[in-house]
N, C-alpha and C positions, 0 to 999 in steps of 0.2 A: 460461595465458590460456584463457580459459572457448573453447571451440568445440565441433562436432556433434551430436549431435543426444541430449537428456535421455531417458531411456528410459523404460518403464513404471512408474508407482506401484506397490510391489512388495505381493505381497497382504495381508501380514502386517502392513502399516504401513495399510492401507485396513479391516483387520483392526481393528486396533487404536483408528483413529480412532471407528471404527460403534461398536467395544463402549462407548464414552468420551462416545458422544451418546447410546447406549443407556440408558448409568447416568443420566442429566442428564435424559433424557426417564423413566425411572422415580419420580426424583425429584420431577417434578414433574405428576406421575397423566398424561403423554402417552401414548397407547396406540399411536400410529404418525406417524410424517413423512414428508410427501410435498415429495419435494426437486427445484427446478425453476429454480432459477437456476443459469448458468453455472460458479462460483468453487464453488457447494457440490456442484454434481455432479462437477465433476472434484475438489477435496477429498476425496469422499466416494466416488468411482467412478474415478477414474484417466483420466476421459474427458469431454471435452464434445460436444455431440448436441443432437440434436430430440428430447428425451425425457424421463420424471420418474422418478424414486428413490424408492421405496416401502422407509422403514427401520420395520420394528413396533419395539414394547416389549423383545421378545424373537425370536429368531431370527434369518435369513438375510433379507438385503434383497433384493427384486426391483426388475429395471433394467427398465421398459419403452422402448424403443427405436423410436423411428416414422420415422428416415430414418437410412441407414443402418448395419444392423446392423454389417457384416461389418466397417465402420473401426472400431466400436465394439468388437466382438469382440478387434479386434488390441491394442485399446489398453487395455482395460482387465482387471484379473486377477480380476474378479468372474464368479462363476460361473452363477447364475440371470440370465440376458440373456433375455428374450424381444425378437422382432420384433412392432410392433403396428401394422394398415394407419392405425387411427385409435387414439384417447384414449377413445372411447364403450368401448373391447373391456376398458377396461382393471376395471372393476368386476365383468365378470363370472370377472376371470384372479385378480385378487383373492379373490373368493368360493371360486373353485378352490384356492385355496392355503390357505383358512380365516380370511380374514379379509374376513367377510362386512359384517360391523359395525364403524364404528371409532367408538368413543363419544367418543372428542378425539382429534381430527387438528391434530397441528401443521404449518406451513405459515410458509414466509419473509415476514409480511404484513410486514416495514420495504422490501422491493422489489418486491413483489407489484401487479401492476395489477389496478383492482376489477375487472374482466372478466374478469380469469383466475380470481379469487376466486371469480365467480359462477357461474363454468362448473363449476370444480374441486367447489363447496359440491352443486351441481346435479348431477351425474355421480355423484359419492360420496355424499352425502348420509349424513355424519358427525351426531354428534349436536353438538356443538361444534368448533369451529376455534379454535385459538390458536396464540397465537405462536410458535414454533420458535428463532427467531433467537436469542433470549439463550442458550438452552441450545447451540447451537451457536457461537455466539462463544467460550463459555466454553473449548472444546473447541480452537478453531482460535487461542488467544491462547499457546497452549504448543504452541513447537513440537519436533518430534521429535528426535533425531540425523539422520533420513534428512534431514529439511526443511532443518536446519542448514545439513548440508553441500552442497545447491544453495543456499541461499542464500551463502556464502562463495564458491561460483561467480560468483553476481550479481552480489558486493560486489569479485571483480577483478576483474571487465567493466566496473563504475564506476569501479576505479582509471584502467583504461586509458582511459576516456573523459575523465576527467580530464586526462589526460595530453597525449591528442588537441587538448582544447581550446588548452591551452598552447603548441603546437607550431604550432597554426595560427593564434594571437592576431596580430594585424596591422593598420595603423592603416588604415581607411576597407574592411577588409571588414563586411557586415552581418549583425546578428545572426542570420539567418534562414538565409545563407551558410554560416556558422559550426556555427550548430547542424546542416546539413544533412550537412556535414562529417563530426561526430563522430558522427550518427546513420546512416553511410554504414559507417562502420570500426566499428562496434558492429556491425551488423546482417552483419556479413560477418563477426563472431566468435562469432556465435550468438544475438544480443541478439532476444526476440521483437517486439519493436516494441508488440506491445498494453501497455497499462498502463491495469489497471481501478482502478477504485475505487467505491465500495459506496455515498454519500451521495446525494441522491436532486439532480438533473440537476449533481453533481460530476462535470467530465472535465477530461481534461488529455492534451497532444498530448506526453507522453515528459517532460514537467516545462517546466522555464524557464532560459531562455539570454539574459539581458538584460542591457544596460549604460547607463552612465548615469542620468538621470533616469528614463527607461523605467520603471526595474523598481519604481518607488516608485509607479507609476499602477496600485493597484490593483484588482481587478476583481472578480468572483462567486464564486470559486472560493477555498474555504477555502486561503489562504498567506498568507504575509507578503510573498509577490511576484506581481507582476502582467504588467505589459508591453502593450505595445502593442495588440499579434498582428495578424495580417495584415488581418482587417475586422471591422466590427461582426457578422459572422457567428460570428466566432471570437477575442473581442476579449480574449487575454489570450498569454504568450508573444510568442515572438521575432516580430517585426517588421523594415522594413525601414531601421533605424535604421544608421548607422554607428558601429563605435568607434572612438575617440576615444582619445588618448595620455592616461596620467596620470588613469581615470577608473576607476571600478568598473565590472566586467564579473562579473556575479553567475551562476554554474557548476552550475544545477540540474538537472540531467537524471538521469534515473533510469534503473539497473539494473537490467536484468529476463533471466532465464533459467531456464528448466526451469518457468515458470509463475509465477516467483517472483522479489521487490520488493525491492531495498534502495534508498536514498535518501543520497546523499551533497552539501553544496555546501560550494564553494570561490570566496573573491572573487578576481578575476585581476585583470590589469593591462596594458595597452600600457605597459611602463617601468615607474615608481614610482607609487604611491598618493602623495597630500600625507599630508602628518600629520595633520589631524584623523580622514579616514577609514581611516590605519595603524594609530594608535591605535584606530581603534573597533574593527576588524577583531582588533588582541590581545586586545582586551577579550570579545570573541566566543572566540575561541579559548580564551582564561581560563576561561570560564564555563561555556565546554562543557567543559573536562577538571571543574570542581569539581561540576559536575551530575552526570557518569559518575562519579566517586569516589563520588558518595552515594546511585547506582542501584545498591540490596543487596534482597535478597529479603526483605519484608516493610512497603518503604516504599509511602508511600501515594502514588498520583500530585500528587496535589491539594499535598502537603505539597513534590515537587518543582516544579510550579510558583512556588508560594510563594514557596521559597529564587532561582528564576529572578529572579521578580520584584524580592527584593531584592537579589541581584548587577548588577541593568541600573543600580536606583538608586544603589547604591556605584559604580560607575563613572561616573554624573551622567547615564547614558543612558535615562533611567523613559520620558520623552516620547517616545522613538524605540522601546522594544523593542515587535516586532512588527507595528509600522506607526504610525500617529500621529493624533493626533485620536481623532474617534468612527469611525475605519478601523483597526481595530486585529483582527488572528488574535486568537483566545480560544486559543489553545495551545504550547507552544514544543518540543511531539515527540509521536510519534504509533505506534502498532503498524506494519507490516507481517508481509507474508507474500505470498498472494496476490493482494491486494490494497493499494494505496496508502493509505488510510484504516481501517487497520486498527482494534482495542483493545487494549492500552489505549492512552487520549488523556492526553495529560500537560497537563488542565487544571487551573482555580483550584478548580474544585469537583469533581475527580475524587477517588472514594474507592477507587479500585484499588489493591492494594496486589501492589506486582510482585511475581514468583515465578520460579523458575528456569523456561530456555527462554521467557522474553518475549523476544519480538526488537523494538527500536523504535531511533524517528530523534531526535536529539537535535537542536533546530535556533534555537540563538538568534542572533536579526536583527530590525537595525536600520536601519529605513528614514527617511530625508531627503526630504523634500520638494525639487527641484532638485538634486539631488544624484545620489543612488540608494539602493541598497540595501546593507549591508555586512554581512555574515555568514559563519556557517559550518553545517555539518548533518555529522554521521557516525550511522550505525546500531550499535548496541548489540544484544549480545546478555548477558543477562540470566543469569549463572551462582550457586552458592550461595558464591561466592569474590566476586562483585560484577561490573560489566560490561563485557564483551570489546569492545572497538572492531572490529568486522568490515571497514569501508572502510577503506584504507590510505594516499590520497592524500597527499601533504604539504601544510601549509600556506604555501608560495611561493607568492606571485601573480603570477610568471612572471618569464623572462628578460626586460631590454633589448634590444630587437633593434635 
């Protein structure tokens, strides 16, 4: 069981990752990136801060550090750390190092606010700005041995949340209860509690803990499940619904340790499911192991949705995969790593073609109007043998109690 405390990114792996954005910004005439959001400074630095990542073309990256230093020191095994009072010092600490001119500056503009653009374009005064992000995706979509093996962390931290859930399944507590629960016994086995994600005002409070009709009300938030949540402030997740015997209780909460995302669900049960939603729920679990048999290195996303697509149809469930209506997810699995919204996206017009060290969530569901939600999700990892199921829970949706 995952516990204490994940230790430093070790250098050779923050090594590795810099030379591998290096090649991807050569490739594509970048002469330097300046890195300033959270996921890519600690990705790329070992550390998160008040402060920006200066990677050039060629050489050693410089961390400027504006609040500070000294936790950032401890945290990360980068060597160049400067302390900066302000962001004005930082063109002339630039200049000092020789890189007086950057003729294209790349920069995160898919999360970048234009104010920060105008200051950063104003300060440096680059001859061009471009985008950075793709050449960085490319890089954080493969992940390492080291990544691996905290993620395999994660993914028994979501076993045992799993677990949790089913332990304390009981007729007329709420889902909010419930979730509160298993998010009590995670966090006291090391579980971070933050869970980011990259899409632009995508958030989610640890994933979704819903039953019944609930989880079919869905909301803004790229899923195939929705919920309640406790007000129009926050109008998606557990709420204060009760469960109810003999109903779907849909088990989405996500994994997270050492920084890092896996994604597992499981449909549960006060007692038995009826039959129609038993059956729907094998048919889920069907379709997730025939999806993972034909995740091999070289297939194209876009061609596993397709075959998704037509596994929902042969089982008669086309109207329900994914949600229903013109309310329907565009995807049925999606990348992780550090983030929840990872690449690759296993959509209709995805042309990705997986490669060993992809790690993603495999997630077909099926939502009912009055009813609920009925599905499954495990994460994948991406070998040249075809794909490892990383979460282990089983598929019981629980004791009669």
């Amino acid at each position: 069981m995952p516990g204490g405390v994940a230790g430093r990114t070790p250098r050779g792996e923050l090594c590795a990752r810099i030379g591998k954005l290096q090649a991807n910004m050569a490739a594509g005439d970048v002469d330097g990136a300046l890195i300033l959001g959270n996921t890519n400074l600690f990705y790329f630095s070992g550390a998160v801060a008040q402060a920006c990542l200066f990677i050039p073309r060629e050489g050693s990256p410089l961390f400027f550090v504006k609040k500070n230093p000294e936790r950032v020191r401890s945290d990360s095994e980068l060597n160049a750390i400067t302390a900066v009072a302000s962001y004005g010092e930082i063109p002339r600490l630039l200049d000092g190092c020789g890189f007086r001119k950057v003729r294209r500056l790349g920069m995160e503009l898919d999360i970048l606010p234009v104010n920060q653009y105008e200051r950063w374009r104003q300060l440096l005064n680059p001859g061009e700005i471009v985008d950075v992000w793709p050449a960085i995706r490319q890089v954080r979509m493969i992940k390492s041995p080291y990544e691996v093996a905290i993620i395999r962390r994660a993914a028994r931290l979501a076993d045992f949340m799993v677990a949790t859930a089913r332990a304390h399944l009981r007729e007329g507590i709420t889902e909010v209860e419930l979730a509160g629960i298993i998010e009590g016994e995670a966090r006291k086995r090391g579980h971070q509690g933050l869970v980011r994600m990259r899409g632009f005002n995508q958030e989610v409070y640890w994933g979704h803990l819903l039953s019944g009709p609930a989880a079919a009300s869905l909301t803004f938030v790229d899923s195939p499940t929705g919920g309640s949540g406790l007000s129009p402030a926050s109008p998606q997740g557990s709420g204060f619904r009760k469960l109810k015997r003999h109903e779907p209780v849909i088990m989405d909460l996500v994994g997270a340790w050492g920084g890092y995302i896996v994604d597992q669900t499981r449909t549960l049960a006060i007692g038995v499911l009826p039959e129609g939603p038993a059956r729907t729920y094998r048919a889920a679990i069907e379709m997730e192991a025939l999806l993972a048999a034909a995740m091999r290195p070289g297939v194209l996303t876009g061609d596993l949705f397709r075959q998704a697509q037509q596994l929902a149809a042969d089982y008669g469930l086309a109207d329900h995969f994914l949600g229903y209506g013109g309310n329907r997810a565009a995807f049925c699995g999606h990348g992780l790593g550090l983030e929840l919204d990872e690449f690759p996206v296993i959509a209709k017009e995805g042309a990705v073609p997986l490669a060993t060290g992809m790690v993603l969530a495999l997630e077909p569901k099926f939502s009912f109007p009055g009813l609920g939600v009925i599905g499954v999700e495990d994460t994948y990892l991406v070998t040249a043998a075809g794909a490892e199921r990383l979460t282990g829970a089983d598929y019981s949706v629980g004791a009669d109690p």
